[in-house]
C-alpha positions in Angstrom: -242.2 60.6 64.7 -244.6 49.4 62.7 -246.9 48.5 59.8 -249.2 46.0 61.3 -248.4 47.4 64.7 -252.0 48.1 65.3 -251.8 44.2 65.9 -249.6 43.6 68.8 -249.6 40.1 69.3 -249.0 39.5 65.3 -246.1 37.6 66.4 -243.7 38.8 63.4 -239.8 39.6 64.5 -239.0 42.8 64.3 -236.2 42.0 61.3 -239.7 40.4 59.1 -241.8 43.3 60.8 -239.5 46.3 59.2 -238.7 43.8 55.9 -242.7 43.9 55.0 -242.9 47.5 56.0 -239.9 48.7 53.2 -242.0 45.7 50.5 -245.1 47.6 50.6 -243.5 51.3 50.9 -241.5 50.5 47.6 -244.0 47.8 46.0 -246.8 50.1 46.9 -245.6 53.7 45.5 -244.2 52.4 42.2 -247.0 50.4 41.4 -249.5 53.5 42.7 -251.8 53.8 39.2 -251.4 57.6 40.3 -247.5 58.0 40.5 -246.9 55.9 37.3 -248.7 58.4 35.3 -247.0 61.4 36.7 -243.8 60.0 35.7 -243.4 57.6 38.7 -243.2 58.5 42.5 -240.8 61.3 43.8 -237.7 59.5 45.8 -236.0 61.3 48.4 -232.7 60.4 50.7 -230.8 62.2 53.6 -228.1 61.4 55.4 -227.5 63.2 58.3 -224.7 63.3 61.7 -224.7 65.3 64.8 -221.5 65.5 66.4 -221.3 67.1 69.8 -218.4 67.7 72.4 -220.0 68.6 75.9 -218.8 69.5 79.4 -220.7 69.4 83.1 -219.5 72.0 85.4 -220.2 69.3 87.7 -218.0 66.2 88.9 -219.6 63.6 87.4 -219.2 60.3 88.7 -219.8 58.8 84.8 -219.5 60.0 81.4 -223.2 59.8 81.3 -225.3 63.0 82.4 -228.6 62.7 83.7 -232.0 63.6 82.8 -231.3 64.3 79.1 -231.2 62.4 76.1 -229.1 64.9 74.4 -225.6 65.8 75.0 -225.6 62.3 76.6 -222.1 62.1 77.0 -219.7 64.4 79.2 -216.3 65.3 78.2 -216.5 63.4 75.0 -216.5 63.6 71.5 -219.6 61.5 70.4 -222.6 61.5 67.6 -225.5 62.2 69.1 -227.5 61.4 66.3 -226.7 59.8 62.9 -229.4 58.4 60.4 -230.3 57.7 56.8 -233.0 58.0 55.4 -235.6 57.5 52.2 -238.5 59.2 51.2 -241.1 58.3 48.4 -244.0 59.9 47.8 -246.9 59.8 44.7 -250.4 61.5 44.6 -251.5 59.1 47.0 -249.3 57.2 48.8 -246.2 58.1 50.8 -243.5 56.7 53.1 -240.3 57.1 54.5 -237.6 54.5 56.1 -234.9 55.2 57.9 -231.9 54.0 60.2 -230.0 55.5 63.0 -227.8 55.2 65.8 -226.1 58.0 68.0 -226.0 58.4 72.0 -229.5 60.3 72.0 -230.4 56.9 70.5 -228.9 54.7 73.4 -230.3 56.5 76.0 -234.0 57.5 74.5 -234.4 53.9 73.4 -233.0 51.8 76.3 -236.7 50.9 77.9 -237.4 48.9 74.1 -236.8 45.1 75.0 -235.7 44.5 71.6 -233.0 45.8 70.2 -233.5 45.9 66.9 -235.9 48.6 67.1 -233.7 50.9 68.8 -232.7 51.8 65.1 -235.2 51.9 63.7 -236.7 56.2 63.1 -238.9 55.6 61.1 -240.9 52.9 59.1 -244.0 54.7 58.1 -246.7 53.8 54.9 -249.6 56.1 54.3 -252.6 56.2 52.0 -254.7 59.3 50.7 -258.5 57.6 51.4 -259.8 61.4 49.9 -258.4 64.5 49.2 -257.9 65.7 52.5 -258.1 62.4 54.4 -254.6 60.3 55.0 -254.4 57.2 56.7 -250.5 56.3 57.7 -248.9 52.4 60.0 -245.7 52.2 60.8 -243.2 53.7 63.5 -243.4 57.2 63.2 -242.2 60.4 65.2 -244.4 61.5 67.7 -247.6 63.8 67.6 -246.9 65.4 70.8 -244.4 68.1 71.2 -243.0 71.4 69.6 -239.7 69.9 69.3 -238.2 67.6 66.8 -235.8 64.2 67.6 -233.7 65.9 64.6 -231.7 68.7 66.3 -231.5 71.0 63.4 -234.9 71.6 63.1 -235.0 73.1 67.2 -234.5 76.6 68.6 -232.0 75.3 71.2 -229.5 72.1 70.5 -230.5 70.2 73.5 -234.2 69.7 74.5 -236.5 71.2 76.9 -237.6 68.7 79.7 -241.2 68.9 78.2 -240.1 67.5 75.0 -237.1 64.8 77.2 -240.1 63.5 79.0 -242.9 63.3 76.6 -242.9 61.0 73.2 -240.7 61.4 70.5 -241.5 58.4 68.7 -244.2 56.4 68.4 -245.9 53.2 66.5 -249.6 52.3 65.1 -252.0 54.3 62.9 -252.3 57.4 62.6 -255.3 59.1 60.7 -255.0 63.0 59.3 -257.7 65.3 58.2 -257.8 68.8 56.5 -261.1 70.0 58.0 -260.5 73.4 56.2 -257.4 75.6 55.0 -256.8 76.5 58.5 -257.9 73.4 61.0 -256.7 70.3 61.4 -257.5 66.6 63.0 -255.3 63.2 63.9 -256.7 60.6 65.8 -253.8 57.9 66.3 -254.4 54.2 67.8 -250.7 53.3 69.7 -249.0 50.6 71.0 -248.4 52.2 74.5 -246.2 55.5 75.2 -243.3 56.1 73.3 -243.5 51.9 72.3 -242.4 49.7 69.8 -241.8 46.4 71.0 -242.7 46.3 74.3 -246.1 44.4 74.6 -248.7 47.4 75.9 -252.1 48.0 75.5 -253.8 49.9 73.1 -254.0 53.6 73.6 -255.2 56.8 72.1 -254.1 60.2 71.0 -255.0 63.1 69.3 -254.1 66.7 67.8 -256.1 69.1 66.7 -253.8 72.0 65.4 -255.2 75.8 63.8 -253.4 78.4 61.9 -255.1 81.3 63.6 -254.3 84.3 61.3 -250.7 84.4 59.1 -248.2 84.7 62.6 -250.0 82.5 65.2 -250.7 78.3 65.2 -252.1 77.0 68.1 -252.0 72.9 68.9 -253.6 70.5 71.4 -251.7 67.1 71.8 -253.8 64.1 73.8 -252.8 60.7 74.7 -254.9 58.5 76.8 -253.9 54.5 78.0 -253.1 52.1 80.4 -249.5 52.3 81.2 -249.5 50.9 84.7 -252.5 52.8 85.0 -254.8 54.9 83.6 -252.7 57.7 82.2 -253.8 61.1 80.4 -251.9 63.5 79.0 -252.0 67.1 77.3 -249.7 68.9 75.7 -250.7 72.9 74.1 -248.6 74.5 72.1 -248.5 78.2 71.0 -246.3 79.4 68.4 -245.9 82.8 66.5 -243.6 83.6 63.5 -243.1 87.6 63.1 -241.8 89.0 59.6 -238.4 89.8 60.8 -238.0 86.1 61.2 -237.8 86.6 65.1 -240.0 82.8 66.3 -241.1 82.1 69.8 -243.0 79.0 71.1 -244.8 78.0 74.1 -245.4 75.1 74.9 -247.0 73.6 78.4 -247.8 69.8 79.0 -250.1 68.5 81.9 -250.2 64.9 83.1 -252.5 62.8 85.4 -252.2 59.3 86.2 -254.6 56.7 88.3 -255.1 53.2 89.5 -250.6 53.2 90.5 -250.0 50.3 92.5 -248.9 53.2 95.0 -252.3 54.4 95.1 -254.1 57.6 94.1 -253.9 59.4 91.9 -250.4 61.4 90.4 -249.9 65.2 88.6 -247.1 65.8 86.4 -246.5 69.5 84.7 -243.9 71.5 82.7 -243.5 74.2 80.4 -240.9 76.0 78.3 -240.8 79.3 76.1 -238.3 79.3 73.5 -237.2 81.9 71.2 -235.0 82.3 68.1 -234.3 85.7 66.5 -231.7 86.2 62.8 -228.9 88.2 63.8 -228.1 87.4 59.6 -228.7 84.9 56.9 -226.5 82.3 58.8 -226.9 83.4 62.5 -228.8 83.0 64.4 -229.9 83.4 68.4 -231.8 81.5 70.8 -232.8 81.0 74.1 -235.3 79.1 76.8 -236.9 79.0 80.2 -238.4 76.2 81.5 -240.0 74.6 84.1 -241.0 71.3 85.1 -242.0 69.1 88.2 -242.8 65.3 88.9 -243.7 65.4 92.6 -244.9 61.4 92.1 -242.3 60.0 89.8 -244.4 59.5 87.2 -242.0 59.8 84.6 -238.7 60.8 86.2 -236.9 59.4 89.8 -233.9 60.9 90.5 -230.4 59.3 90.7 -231.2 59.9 94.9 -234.0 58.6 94.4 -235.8 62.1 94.9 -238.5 63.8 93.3 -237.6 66.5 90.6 -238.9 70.4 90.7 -236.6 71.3 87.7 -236.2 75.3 86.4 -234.0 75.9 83.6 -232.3 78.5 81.2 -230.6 78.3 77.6 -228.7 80.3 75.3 -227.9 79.2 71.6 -225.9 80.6 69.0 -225.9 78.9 65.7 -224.0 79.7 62.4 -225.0 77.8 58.8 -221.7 77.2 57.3 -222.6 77.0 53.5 -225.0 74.4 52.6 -224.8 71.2 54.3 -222.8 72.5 57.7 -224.8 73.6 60.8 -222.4 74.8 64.0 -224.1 74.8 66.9 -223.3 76.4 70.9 -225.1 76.3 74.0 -224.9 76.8 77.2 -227.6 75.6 79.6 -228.4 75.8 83.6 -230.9 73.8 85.4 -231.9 74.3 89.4 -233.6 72.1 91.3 -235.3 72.4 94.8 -234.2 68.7 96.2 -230.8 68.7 95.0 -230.4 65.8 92.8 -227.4 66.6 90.1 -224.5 64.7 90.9 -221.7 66.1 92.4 -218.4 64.1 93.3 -219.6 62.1 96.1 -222.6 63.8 96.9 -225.5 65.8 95.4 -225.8 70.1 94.3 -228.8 72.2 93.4 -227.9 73.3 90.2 -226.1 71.7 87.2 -224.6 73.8 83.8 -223.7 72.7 80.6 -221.5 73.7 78.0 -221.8 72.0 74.7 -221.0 72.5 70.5 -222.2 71.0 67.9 -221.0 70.3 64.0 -224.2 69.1 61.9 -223.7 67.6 58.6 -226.9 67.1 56.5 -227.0 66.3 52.8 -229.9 66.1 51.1 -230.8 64.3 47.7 -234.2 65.8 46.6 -237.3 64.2 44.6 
Protein backbone atom coordinates (compact mmCIF):
# COMPACT_ATOMS: atom_id res chain seq x y z
CA UNK A 1 0.00 0.00 0.00
CA UNK A 2 -1.92 11.17 2.78
CA UNK A 3 -1.13 13.87 0.18
CA UNK A 4 0.70 16.42 2.25
CA UNK A 5 1.55 13.76 4.71
CA UNK A 6 5.12 14.47 4.32
CA UNK A 7 4.00 17.45 6.55
CA UNK A 8 2.82 16.11 9.76
CA UNK A 9 1.91 18.89 11.83
CA UNK A 10 -0.19 20.49 8.62
CA UNK A 11 -2.94 20.50 10.96
CA UNK A 12 -5.74 19.48 8.27
CA UNK A 13 -8.53 16.79 9.61
CA UNK A 14 -8.41 13.84 8.12
CA UNK A 15 -12.08 14.41 6.37
CA UNK A 16 -10.21 17.99 4.55
CA UNK A 17 -6.96 15.81 4.37
CA UNK A 18 -8.57 12.85 1.97
CA UNK A 19 -11.17 15.68 0.40
CA UNK A 20 -7.84 17.61 -1.17
CA UNK A 21 -6.29 14.30 -1.94
CA UNK A 22 -9.53 13.00 -4.35
CA UNK A 23 -9.49 17.36 -5.86
CA UNK A 24 -6.14 17.01 -7.08
CA UNK A 25 -6.36 13.10 -8.17
CA UNK A 26 -9.52 14.04 -10.43
CA UNK A 27 -8.60 17.95 -11.00
CA UNK A 28 -5.17 16.88 -11.81
CA UNK A 29 -5.58 13.80 -14.33
CA UNK A 30 -8.30 15.43 -16.46
CA UNK A 31 -6.75 18.57 -16.81
CA UNK A 32 -3.13 16.50 -17.49
CA UNK A 33 -2.17 18.39 -21.12
CA UNK A 34 -0.99 14.66 -21.74
CA UNK A 35 -4.26 12.62 -21.02
CA UNK A 36 -6.49 15.28 -22.83
CA UNK A 37 -4.83 14.54 -25.96
CA UNK A 38 -4.99 10.81 -25.82
CA UNK A 39 -8.60 11.06 -25.42
CA UNK A 40 -8.62 11.92 -21.65
CA UNK A 41 -7.20 9.73 -18.69
CA UNK A 42 -8.10 5.99 -18.32
CA UNK A 43 -10.71 5.52 -15.21
CA UNK A 44 -10.83 2.38 -13.49
CA UNK A 45 -13.24 1.01 -10.45
CA UNK A 46 -13.40 -2.26 -8.34
CA UNK A 47 -15.42 -3.38 -5.92
CA UNK A 48 -14.44 -6.04 -4.05
CA UNK A 49 -15.76 -8.46 -0.64
CA UNK A 50 -14.11 -11.27 1.24
CA UNK A 51 -16.33 -13.28 3.12
CA UNK A 52 -14.87 -15.86 5.41
CA UNK A 53 -16.41 -18.52 8.01
CA UNK A 54 -13.54 -19.72 10.34
CA UNK A 55 -13.14 -22.15 13.30
CA UNK A 56 -10.22 -22.53 16.20
CA UNK A 57 -9.75 -26.06 17.35
CA UNK A 58 -9.09 -24.22 20.43
CA UNK A 59 -11.62 -22.92 23.26
CA UNK A 60 -11.47 -19.59 22.80
CA UNK A 61 -12.37 -17.41 25.44
CA UNK A 62 -13.70 -14.54 22.58
CA UNK A 63 -14.77 -14.55 19.12
CA UNK A 64 -11.54 -12.79 18.41
CA UNK A 65 -8.26 -15.04 17.61
CA UNK A 66 -4.98 -13.79 18.28
CA UNK A 67 -1.99 -12.83 16.47
CA UNK A 68 -3.70 -12.49 13.02
CA UNK A 69 -5.37 -9.93 11.26
CA UNK A 70 -7.08 -12.39 9.05
CA UNK A 71 -9.65 -14.76 9.82
CA UNK A 72 -10.27 -12.34 12.73
CA UNK A 73 -13.25 -13.72 13.86
CA UNK A 74 -13.97 -17.50 15.22
CA UNK A 75 -17.01 -19.24 14.59
CA UNK A 76 -18.50 -16.55 12.55
CA UNK A 77 -19.64 -15.45 9.40
CA UNK A 78 -17.95 -12.02 8.76
CA UNK A 79 -16.16 -9.89 5.76
CA UNK A 80 -12.85 -9.76 6.25
CA UNK A 81 -12.24 -7.32 3.77
CA UNK A 82 -14.65 -5.15 1.62
CA UNK A 83 -13.49 -2.02 -0.42
CA UNK A 84 -14.19 0.23 -3.44
CA UNK A 85 -12.10 1.59 -5.31
CA UNK A 86 -11.02 4.17 -8.33
CA UNK A 87 -8.29 4.27 -10.56
CA UNK A 88 -7.22 7.04 -13.06
CA UNK A 89 -4.36 7.06 -14.82
CA UNK A 90 -2.83 9.42 -18.00
CA UNK A 91 0.77 9.49 -19.51
CA UNK A 92 1.83 11.24 -16.55
CA UNK A 93 -0.13 11.22 -13.77
CA UNK A 94 -1.91 8.51 -11.85
CA UNK A 95 -3.97 7.79 -8.68
CA UNK A 96 -6.17 5.66 -6.99
CA UNK A 97 -8.82 6.18 -4.02
CA UNK A 98 -10.46 3.86 -2.19
CA UNK A 99 -12.73 2.82 0.89
CA UNK A 100 -12.96 -0.12 3.03
CA UNK A 101 -14.11 -1.76 6.04
CA UNK A 102 -14.02 -5.59 6.99
CA UNK A 103 -12.64 -7.35 10.38
CA UNK A 104 -8.95 -7.48 8.91
CA UNK A 105 -9.61 -3.72 8.88
CA UNK A 106 -10.69 -3.45 12.71
CA UNK A 107 -8.03 -5.29 14.00
CA UNK A 108 -4.94 -4.03 11.52
CA UNK A 109 -6.01 -0.52 12.03
CA UNK A 110 -6.93 -0.32 15.75
CA UNK A 111 -3.36 1.50 16.88
CA UNK A 112 -4.67 4.75 14.35
CA UNK A 113 -6.01 7.33 16.95
CA UNK A 114 -8.34 8.59 14.40
CA UNK A 115 -10.76 6.80 13.12
CA UNK A 116 -11.48 8.07 10.01
CA UNK A 117 -8.46 6.75 8.57
CA UNK A 118 -9.12 3.32 9.48
CA UNK A 119 -11.00 3.41 6.00
CA UNK A 120 -9.19 4.79 4.26
CA UNK A 121 -6.80 2.02 1.59
CA UNK A 122 -5.72 4.13 -0.28
CA UNK A 123 -5.37 7.85 -1.22
CA UNK A 124 -2.38 7.99 -3.48
CA UNK A 125 -1.33 11.00 -6.39
CA UNK A 126 1.70 10.45 -8.47
CA UNK A 127 3.63 12.36 -11.04
CA UNK A 128 5.94 11.09 -14.00
CA UNK A 129 9.11 13.88 -13.31
CA UNK A 130 10.92 11.77 -16.53
CA UNK A 131 10.38 8.79 -18.29
CA UNK A 132 11.42 6.38 -15.85
CA UNK A 133 11.25 8.66 -12.73
CA UNK A 134 7.63 8.78 -10.64
CA UNK A 135 7.11 10.73 -7.73
CA UNK A 136 3.73 9.51 -5.71
CA UNK A 137 1.91 11.34 -1.74
CA UNK A 138 -0.78 9.87 -0.35
CA UNK A 139 -1.61 6.71 1.82
CA UNK A 140 -0.51 3.92 0.00
CA UNK A 141 0.08 0.06 0.52
CA UNK A 142 3.30 -0.83 1.81
CA UNK A 143 6.81 -1.41 0.18
CA UNK A 144 7.69 -4.09 2.39
CA UNK A 145 6.44 -7.55 2.02
CA UNK A 146 5.68 -10.36 -0.61
CA UNK A 147 2.14 -10.41 0.45
CA UNK A 148 -0.68 -8.20 -0.52
CA UNK A 149 -3.62 -6.58 2.15
CA UNK A 150 -6.04 -7.91 -0.87
CA UNK A 151 -6.37 -11.67 -0.27
CA UNK A 152 -6.82 -12.76 -3.78
CA UNK A 153 -3.66 -11.68 -4.88
CA UNK A 154 -1.75 -14.34 -2.04
CA UNK A 155 -0.66 -17.95 -2.19
CA UNK A 156 -2.43 -18.84 1.07
CA UNK A 157 -5.84 -16.89 2.41
CA UNK A 158 -4.54 -15.91 5.71
CA UNK A 159 -1.04 -14.24 6.04
CA UNK A 160 2.25 -15.43 7.04
CA UNK A 161 3.43 -13.78 10.50
CA UNK A 162 6.26 -11.94 8.31
CA UNK A 163 3.69 -10.18 6.37
CA UNK A 164 1.01 -9.82 10.09
CA UNK A 165 3.89 -8.06 11.68
CA UNK A 166 5.50 -5.99 9.11
CA UNK A 167 3.60 -2.90 7.14
CA UNK A 168 0.84 -3.18 5.04
CA UNK A 169 0.06 0.25 4.67
CA UNK A 170 1.79 3.20 4.80
CA UNK A 171 1.70 7.22 4.18
CA UNK A 172 4.19 10.01 2.71
CA UNK A 173 6.20 10.07 -0.55
CA UNK A 174 7.36 7.67 -2.26
CA UNK A 175 9.81 8.15 -5.23
CA UNK A 176 10.33 5.20 -8.16
CA UNK A 177 13.02 4.76 -10.63
CA UNK A 178 13.64 2.44 -13.68
CA UNK A 179 17.41 2.30 -13.48
CA UNK A 180 17.32 -0.29 -16.45
CA UNK A 181 14.79 -3.00 -17.91
CA UNK A 182 15.69 -5.18 -15.10
CA UNK A 183 16.58 -2.95 -11.75
CA UNK A 184 14.70 -0.94 -9.83
CA UNK A 185 14.89 1.92 -6.97
CA UNK A 186 12.22 3.55 -4.24
CA UNK A 187 13.27 5.72 -1.71
CA UNK A 188 10.04 6.59 0.45
CA UNK A 189 9.97 9.43 3.35
CA UNK A 190 7.05 8.08 6.06
CA UNK A 191 5.15 9.14 8.72
CA UNK A 192 6.28 6.41 11.21
CA UNK A 193 5.63 2.44 10.78
CA UNK A 194 2.53 1.40 9.34
CA UNK A 195 1.05 5.34 10.28
CA UNK A 196 -1.36 7.61 9.31
CA UNK A 197 -2.53 9.72 11.87
CA UNK A 198 -0.64 9.02 14.66
CA UNK A 199 1.97 11.98 15.20
CA UNK A 200 5.62 10.08 14.53
CA UNK A 201 8.70 11.12 13.26
CA UNK A 202 9.91 11.06 10.02
CA UNK A 203 11.38 7.84 8.81
CA UNK A 204 12.91 6.14 5.79
CA UNK A 205 12.60 3.18 3.53
CA UNK A 206 13.72 1.73 0.59
CA UNK A 207 13.49 -1.19 -2.14
CA UNK A 208 15.66 -2.00 -4.55
CA UNK A 209 14.04 -4.98 -6.55
CA UNK A 210 15.87 -7.10 -9.92
CA UNK A 211 14.48 -9.38 -12.37
CA UNK A 212 17.44 -11.68 -12.46
CA UNK A 213 16.84 -13.79 -15.69
CA UNK A 214 12.93 -14.62 -17.04
CA UNK A 215 11.94 -17.09 -13.56
CA UNK A 216 13.80 -15.37 -10.71
CA UNK A 217 13.12 -11.49 -8.95
CA UNK A 218 14.97 -10.79 -6.06
CA UNK A 219 13.92 -7.68 -3.60
CA UNK A 220 15.41 -5.87 -0.61
CA UNK A 221 12.86 -3.88 1.62
CA UNK A 222 14.45 -1.16 4.29
CA UNK A 223 12.94 0.96 6.82
CA UNK A 224 14.77 2.97 9.25
CA UNK A 225 13.06 5.59 12.26
CA UNK A 226 12.48 6.41 15.55
CA UNK A 227 9.61 4.49 16.79
CA UNK A 228 10.35 4.51 20.54
CA UNK A 229 13.74 4.06 19.44
CA UNK A 230 15.90 3.70 16.79
CA UNK A 231 14.38 0.98 14.72
CA UNK A 232 15.86 -0.85 11.47
CA UNK A 233 14.40 -3.20 9.52
CA UNK A 234 14.99 -5.64 6.38
CA UNK A 235 12.96 -7.53 4.59
CA UNK A 236 14.48 -9.96 1.31
CA UNK A 237 12.43 -11.51 -0.81
CA UNK A 238 13.12 -14.29 -3.35
CA UNK A 239 10.60 -15.38 -5.84
CA UNK A 240 10.61 -17.76 -8.94
CA UNK A 241 7.81 -18.40 -11.50
CA UNK A 242 8.41 -21.81 -13.47
CA UNK A 243 6.54 -22.31 -16.92
CA UNK A 244 4.16 -24.87 -15.62
CA UNK A 245 2.82 -21.98 -13.60
CA UNK A 246 4.11 -23.86 -10.36
CA UNK A 247 5.36 -20.12 -8.00
CA UNK A 248 7.22 -20.25 -4.81
CA UNK A 249 8.50 -17.26 -2.65
CA UNK A 250 10.75 -16.73 0.06
CA UNK A 251 10.75 -14.25 1.98
CA UNK A 252 12.84 -13.54 5.42
CA UNK A 253 12.70 -10.25 7.48
CA UNK A 254 15.32 -9.20 10.18
CA UNK A 255 14.71 -6.45 12.78
CA UNK A 256 16.86 -4.55 15.28
CA UNK A 257 15.88 -1.98 17.65
CA UNK A 258 17.91 0.50 20.16
CA UNK A 259 17.66 3.28 22.73
CA UNK A 260 14.01 1.06 24.38
CA UNK A 261 13.26 2.54 27.52
CA UNK A 262 14.01 -1.11 28.64
CA UNK A 263 17.48 -0.84 27.59
CA UNK A 264 19.68 -2.47 24.99
CA UNK A 265 19.35 -3.31 22.29
CA UNK A 266 16.29 -5.87 20.71
CA UNK A 267 16.35 -8.67 17.52
CA UNK A 268 13.32 -9.63 15.89
CA UNK A 269 13.35 -12.39 12.85
CA UNK A 270 10.92 -14.57 10.69
CA UNK A 271 10.63 -16.21 7.51
CA UNK A 272 8.15 -18.09 5.38
CA UNK A 273 8.30 -20.16 2.00
CA UNK A 274 5.23 -20.33 0.16
CA UNK A 275 4.22 -22.26 -2.78
CA UNK A 276 1.30 -22.43 -5.29
CA UNK A 277 1.15 -25.01 -8.05
CA UNK A 278 -2.23 -25.25 -11.05
CA UNK A 279 -3.74 -28.45 -10.53
CA UNK A 280 -6.16 -26.71 -13.75
CA UNK A 281 -7.27 -23.37 -15.14
CA UNK A 282 -9.44 -22.80 -11.88
CA UNK A 283 -7.47 -24.84 -9.24
CA UNK A 284 -5.23 -24.30 -7.69
CA UNK A 285 -2.72 -25.59 -4.57
CA UNK A 286 -0.80 -23.97 -1.96
CA UNK A 287 0.98 -24.25 0.95
CA UNK A 288 3.62 -22.52 3.70
CA UNK A 289 6.12 -22.93 6.48
CA UNK A 290 7.10 -20.39 8.51
CA UNK A 291 8.91 -19.20 11.29
CA UNK A 292 9.08 -16.39 13.47
CA UNK A 293 10.40 -15.16 16.94
CA UNK A 294 10.14 -11.90 19.02
CA UNK A 295 12.24 -12.82 22.10
CA UNK A 296 12.00 -8.80 23.19
CA UNK A 297 8.46 -7.95 22.31
CA UNK A 298 9.30 -5.71 19.90
CA UNK A 299 6.36 -6.14 17.90
CA UNK A 300 4.25 -8.91 19.44
CA UNK A 301 3.45 -9.69 23.54
CA UNK A 302 1.42 -12.39 24.04
CA UNK A 303 -2.07 -12.54 25.58
CA UNK A 304 0.19 -14.18 28.83
CA UNK A 305 2.19 -11.73 28.52
CA UNK A 306 5.05 -14.07 27.09
CA UNK A 307 7.36 -13.84 24.37
CA UNK A 308 6.51 -15.62 20.99
CA UNK A 309 8.86 -18.43 19.14
CA UNK A 310 6.08 -19.08 16.52
CA UNK A 311 6.46 -22.21 13.67
CA UNK A 312 3.73 -22.67 11.36
CA UNK A 313 2.22 -24.71 8.38
CA UNK A 314 -0.59 -24.08 5.68
CA UNK A 315 -2.40 -25.79 3.11
CA UNK A 316 -4.74 -23.92 0.42
CA UNK A 317 -7.00 -25.05 -2.06
CA UNK A 318 -8.59 -22.49 -4.19
CA UNK A 319 -11.22 -22.82 -7.12
CA UNK A 320 -12.07 -19.62 -9.58
CA UNK A 321 -15.71 -19.97 -10.05
CA UNK A 322 -16.24 -18.15 -13.50
CA UNK A 323 -15.24 -14.62 -13.53
CA UNK A 324 -15.75 -12.65 -10.59
CA UNK A 325 -16.00 -15.69 -7.87
CA UNK A 326 -12.87 -16.89 -5.92
CA UNK A 327 -13.53 -19.88 -3.26
CA UNK A 328 -11.05 -20.21 -1.01
CA UNK A 329 -9.94 -23.29 1.90
CA UNK A 330 -7.29 -23.45 4.34
CA UNK A 331 -6.22 -25.06 6.95
CA UNK A 332 -3.35 -23.77 9.13
CA UNK A 333 -1.25 -24.95 12.45
CA UNK A 334 0.99 -22.81 14.43
CA UNK A 335 3.40 -24.15 17.50
CA UNK A 336 4.85 -22.30 19.85
CA UNK A 337 7.69 -22.97 22.45
CA UNK A 338 6.04 -20.80 25.50
CA UNK A 339 2.55 -21.81 25.09
CA UNK A 340 0.65 -18.76 24.58
CA UNK A 341 -2.69 -19.78 22.34
CA UNK A 342 -5.62 -19.68 24.45
CA UNK A 343 -7.22 -22.54 25.62
CA UNK A 344 -10.44 -22.48 27.95
CA UNK A 345 -8.97 -21.28 31.00
CA UNK A 346 -5.52 -21.73 30.50
CA UNK A 347 -2.90 -21.68 27.70
CA UNK A 348 -1.66 -24.80 24.86
CA UNK A 349 1.31 -25.03 22.59
CA UNK A 350 -0.18 -25.27 19.42
CA UNK A 351 -3.26 -23.68 17.82
CA UNK A 352 -5.21 -24.87 14.22
CA UNK A 353 -7.42 -23.22 12.04
CA UNK A 354 -9.97 -24.17 9.68
CA UNK A 355 -11.26 -21.46 7.44
CA UNK A 356 -13.30 -20.82 3.76
CA UNK A 357 -13.55 -18.10 1.91
CA UNK A 358 -16.17 -16.73 -1.03
CA UNK A 359 -14.37 -13.71 -2.90
CA UNK A 360 -16.41 -11.47 -5.02
CA UNK A 361 -14.45 -9.06 -7.27
CA UNK A 362 -15.88 -7.04 -10.12
CA UNK A 363 -13.92 -5.05 -12.11
CA UNK A 364 -14.73 -2.09 -14.42
CA UNK A 365 -11.72 -1.49 -16.71
CA UNK A 366 -10.09 1.75 -18.32
Amino acid sequence: MAADLDAPASGLSGQALVRRCATALVAALVASPVGASAGGPEVSTTLFADTYYAHDFNDLPSRERPYTTQAYFNDEYAVSLGFGSISVASENWRGRLAAQYGTSVLVNYEPEPDLFWRYIQEAVVGYRVSPKLWIDAGIYFSHIGSESWISSRDVTYTRSLVADNSPYYQSGIRASYEIDSDLSAQLHLLRGWQNISADESLSLGTQLKWNAGSRFTLTHNTFLGDIHGTRFFNDFILAYEGESGWKTTLTADVGVQEQRAAGGTAWWHGWSLVGQYPLAQALRLGGRVERYADPDKVIIQAVNGKSVNFTGLSANVDWQIGEYLLWRNEYRVLFDTQGVFPNGDGFRDYDQLLVTSLTVQFDRPA
